[in-house]
C-alpha positions as CSV (number, residue, x, y, z in Angstrom):
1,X,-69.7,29.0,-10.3
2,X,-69.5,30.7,-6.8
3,X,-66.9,33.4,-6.8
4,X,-65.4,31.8,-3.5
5,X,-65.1,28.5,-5.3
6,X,-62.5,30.9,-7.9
7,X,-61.0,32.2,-5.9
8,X,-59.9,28.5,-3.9
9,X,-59.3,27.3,-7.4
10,X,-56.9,30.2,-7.8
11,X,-55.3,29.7,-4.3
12,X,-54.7,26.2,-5.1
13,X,-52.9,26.7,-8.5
14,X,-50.7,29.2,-6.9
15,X,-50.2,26.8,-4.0
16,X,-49.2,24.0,-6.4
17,X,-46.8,26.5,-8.4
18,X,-45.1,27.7,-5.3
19,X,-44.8,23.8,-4.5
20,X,-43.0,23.1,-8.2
21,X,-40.5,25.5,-8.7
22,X,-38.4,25.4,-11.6
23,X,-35.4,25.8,-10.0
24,X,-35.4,23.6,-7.2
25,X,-35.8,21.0,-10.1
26,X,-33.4,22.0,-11.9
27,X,-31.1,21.9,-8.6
28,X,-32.6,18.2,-7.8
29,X,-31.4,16.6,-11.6
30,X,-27.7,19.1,-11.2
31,X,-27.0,17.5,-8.2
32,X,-28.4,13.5,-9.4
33,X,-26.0,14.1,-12.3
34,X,-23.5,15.5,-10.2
35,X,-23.4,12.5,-7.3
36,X,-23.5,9.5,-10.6
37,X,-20.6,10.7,-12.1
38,X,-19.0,11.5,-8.8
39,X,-20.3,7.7,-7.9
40,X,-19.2,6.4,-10.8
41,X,-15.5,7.7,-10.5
42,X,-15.0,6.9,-7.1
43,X,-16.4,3.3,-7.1
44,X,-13.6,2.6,-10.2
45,X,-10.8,4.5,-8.5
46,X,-12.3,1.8,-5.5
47,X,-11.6,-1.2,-8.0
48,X,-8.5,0.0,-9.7
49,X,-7.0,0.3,-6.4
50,X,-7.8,-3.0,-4.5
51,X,-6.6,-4.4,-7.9
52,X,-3.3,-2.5,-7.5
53,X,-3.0,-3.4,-3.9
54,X,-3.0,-7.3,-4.8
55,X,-0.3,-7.1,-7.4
56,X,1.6,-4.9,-5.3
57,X,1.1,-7.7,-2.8
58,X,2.0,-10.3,-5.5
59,X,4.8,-8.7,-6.4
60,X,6.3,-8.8,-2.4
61,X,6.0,-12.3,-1.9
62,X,6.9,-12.8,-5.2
63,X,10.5,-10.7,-3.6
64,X,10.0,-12.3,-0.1
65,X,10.4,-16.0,-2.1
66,X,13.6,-14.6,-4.2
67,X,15.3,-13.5,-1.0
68,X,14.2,-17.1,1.1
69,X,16.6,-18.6,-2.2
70,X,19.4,-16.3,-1.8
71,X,19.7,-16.3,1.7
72,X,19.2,-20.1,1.6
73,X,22.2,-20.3,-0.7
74,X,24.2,-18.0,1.7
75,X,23.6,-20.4,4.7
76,X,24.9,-22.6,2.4
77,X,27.9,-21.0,2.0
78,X,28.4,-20.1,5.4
79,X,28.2,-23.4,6.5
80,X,30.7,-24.7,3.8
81,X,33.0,-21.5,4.4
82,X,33.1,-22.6,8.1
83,X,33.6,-26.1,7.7
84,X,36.2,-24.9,5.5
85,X,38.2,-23.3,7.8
86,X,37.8,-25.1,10.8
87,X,39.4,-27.9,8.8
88,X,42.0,-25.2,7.9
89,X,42.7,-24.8,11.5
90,X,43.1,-28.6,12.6
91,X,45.8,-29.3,10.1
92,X,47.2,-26.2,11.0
93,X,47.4,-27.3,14.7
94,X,48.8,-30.2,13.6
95,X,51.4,-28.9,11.6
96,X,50.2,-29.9,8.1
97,X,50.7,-26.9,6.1
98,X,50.4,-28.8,2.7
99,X,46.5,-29.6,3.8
100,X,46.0,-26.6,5.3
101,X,47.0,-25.0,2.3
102,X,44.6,-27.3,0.4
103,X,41.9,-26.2,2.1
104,X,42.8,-22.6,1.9
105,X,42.2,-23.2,-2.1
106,X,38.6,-24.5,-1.0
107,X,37.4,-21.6,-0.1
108,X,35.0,-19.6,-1.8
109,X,36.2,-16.5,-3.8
110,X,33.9,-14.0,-2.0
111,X,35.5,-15.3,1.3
112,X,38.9,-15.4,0.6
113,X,39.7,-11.2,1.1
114,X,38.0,-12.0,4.8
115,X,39.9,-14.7,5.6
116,X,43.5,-13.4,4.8
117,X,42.5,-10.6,6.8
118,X,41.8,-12.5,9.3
119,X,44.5,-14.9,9.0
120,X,46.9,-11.6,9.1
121,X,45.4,-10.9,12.8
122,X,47.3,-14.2,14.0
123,X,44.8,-16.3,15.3
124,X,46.3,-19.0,16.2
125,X,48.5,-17.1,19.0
126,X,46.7,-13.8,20.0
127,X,43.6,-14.6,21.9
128,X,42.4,-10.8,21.2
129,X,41.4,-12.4,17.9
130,X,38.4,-12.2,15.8
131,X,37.0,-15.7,16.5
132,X,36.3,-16.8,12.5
133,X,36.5,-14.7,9.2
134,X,32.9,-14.1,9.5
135,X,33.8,-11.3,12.1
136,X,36.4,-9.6,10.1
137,X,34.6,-6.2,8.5
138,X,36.2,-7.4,5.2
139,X,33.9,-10.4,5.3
140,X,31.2,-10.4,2.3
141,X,28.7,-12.8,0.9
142,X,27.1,-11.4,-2.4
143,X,23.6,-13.7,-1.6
144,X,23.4,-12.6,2.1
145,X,23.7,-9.1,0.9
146,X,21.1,-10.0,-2.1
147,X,18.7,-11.0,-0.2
148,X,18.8,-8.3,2.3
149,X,18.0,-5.9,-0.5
150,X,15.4,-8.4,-2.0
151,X,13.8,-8.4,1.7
152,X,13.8,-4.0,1.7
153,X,12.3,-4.0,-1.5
154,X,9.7,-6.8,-0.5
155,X,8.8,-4.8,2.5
156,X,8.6,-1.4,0.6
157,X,6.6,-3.3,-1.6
158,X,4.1,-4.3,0.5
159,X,4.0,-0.9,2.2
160,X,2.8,0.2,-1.0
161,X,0.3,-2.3,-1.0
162,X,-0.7,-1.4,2.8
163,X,-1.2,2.7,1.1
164,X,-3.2,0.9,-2.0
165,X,-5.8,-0.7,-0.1
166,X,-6.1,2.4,2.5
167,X,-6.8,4.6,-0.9
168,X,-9.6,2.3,-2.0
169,X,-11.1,2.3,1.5
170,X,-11.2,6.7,1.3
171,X,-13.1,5.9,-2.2
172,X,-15.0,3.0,-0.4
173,X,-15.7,5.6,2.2
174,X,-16.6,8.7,0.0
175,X,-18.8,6.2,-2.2
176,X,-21.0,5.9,1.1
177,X,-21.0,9.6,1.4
178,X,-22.3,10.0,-2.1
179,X,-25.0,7.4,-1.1
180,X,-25.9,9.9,1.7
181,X,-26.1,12.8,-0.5
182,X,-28.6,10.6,-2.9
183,X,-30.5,10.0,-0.2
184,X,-31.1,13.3,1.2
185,X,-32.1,14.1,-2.7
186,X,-34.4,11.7,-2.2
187,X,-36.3,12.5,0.6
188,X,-36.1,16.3,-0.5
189,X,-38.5,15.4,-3.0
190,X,-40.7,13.6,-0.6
191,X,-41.7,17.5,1.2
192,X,-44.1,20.0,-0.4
193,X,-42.8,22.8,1.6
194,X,-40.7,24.5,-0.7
195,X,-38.2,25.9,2.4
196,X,-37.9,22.6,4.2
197,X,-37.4,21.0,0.7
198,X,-34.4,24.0,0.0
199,X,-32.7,22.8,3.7
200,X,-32.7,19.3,2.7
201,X,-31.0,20.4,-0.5
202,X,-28.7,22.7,1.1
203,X,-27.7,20.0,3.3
204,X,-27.2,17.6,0.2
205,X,-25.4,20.4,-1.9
206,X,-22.7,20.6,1.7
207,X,-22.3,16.8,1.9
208,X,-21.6,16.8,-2.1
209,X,-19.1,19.1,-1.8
210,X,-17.2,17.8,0.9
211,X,-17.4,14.4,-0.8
212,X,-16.4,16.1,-4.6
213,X,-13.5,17.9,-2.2
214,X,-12.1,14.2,-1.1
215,X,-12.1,12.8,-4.5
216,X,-10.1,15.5,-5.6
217,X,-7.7,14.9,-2.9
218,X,-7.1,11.3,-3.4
219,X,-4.7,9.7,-5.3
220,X,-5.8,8.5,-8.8
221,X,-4.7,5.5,-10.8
């Protein structure tokens, strides 16, 4: 055999070695192992919190319906409380104090304290008046005041919800990243020129990092 046949042999071996290094292997698999798991953990951190967001979303219409009952009822009461009184007033006009009394007894026990108060204001002579118990600070109804608190927990509730779904959507968002990083892996592997196959690798290795860096950062369930 010619020695300048050898001697391309010899170039091309050393050519194809210098193509294959190890450790541009070895950094290929680190970094496939390295984006699956990452993957992996951010596509179930995904899952865990859209499945969060819905009970959390449940759970404040769920409150939204209790407080629609209660403040139902307290309409309800309102209404009777009023009717109540104003029938309290025409006997009083009239000069019936035995009826007037009667339906004094009528009322409702949450009402009552407002009432007397409001009754002790004179309004049947002073005009500066409150116009009904319902305007006297002393005036209470314990479903109106239930369902206002049923109503700030459904809406912190669903704020919850609202900071649930935007936490999947970072993982969403980081998954997609990942995908990007795979990619790049990818195509790394596609070049022969051991530098341009280290930039693509680099630029991989960057992306992985930022991506590893948000998943830190998020919230976990």
């Amino acid at each position: 055999m010619p020695e300048s046949a050898n001697v391309e042999i010899a170039h091309h071996l050393h050519e194809h070695t210098h193509r294959t290094r190890p450790w541009i292997e070895i950094g290929e698999a680190v970094l496939l192992a390295l984006v699956a798991v990452a993957t992996a953990w951010s596509g179930y951190q995904s899952a865990r919190w859209d499945g969060h967001e819905a009970t959390l979303y449940g759970q404040a219409s769920k409150l939204r319906f209790q407080a629609n009952a209660h403040e139902t009822r307290a309409g309800q009461e309102q209404v009777y409380d009023g009717s109540t009184v104003n029938a309290w007033l025409q006997a009083k006009l009239k000069g019936d104090d035995q009826v007037a009394a009667a339906f004094e007894r009528r009322l409702l026990p949450d009402f009552r304290p407002a009432f007397r108060a409001w009754v002790a204001t004179d309004p049947l002579h002073d005009p500066r008046a409150p116009a009904g118990p319902m305007q006297m600070p002393q005036y209470r109804n314990a479903d109106l005041e239930q369902a206002n608190a049923l109503n700030a927990r459904a809406s912190a509730t669903f704020e919850s919800g609202t900071h649930a779904r935007e936490n999947g959507d970072d993982y969403v968002r980081t998954t997609v990243l990942l995908a990007t990083v795979l990619f790049l892996i990818a195509v790394s592997q596609r070049f022969q020129a051991p530098r341009v196959r280290t930039a693509v690798l680099a630029v991989a290795l960057v992306l992985l990092a930022v991506a590893l860096g948000l998943v830190v950062s998020y919230p976990r369930l």
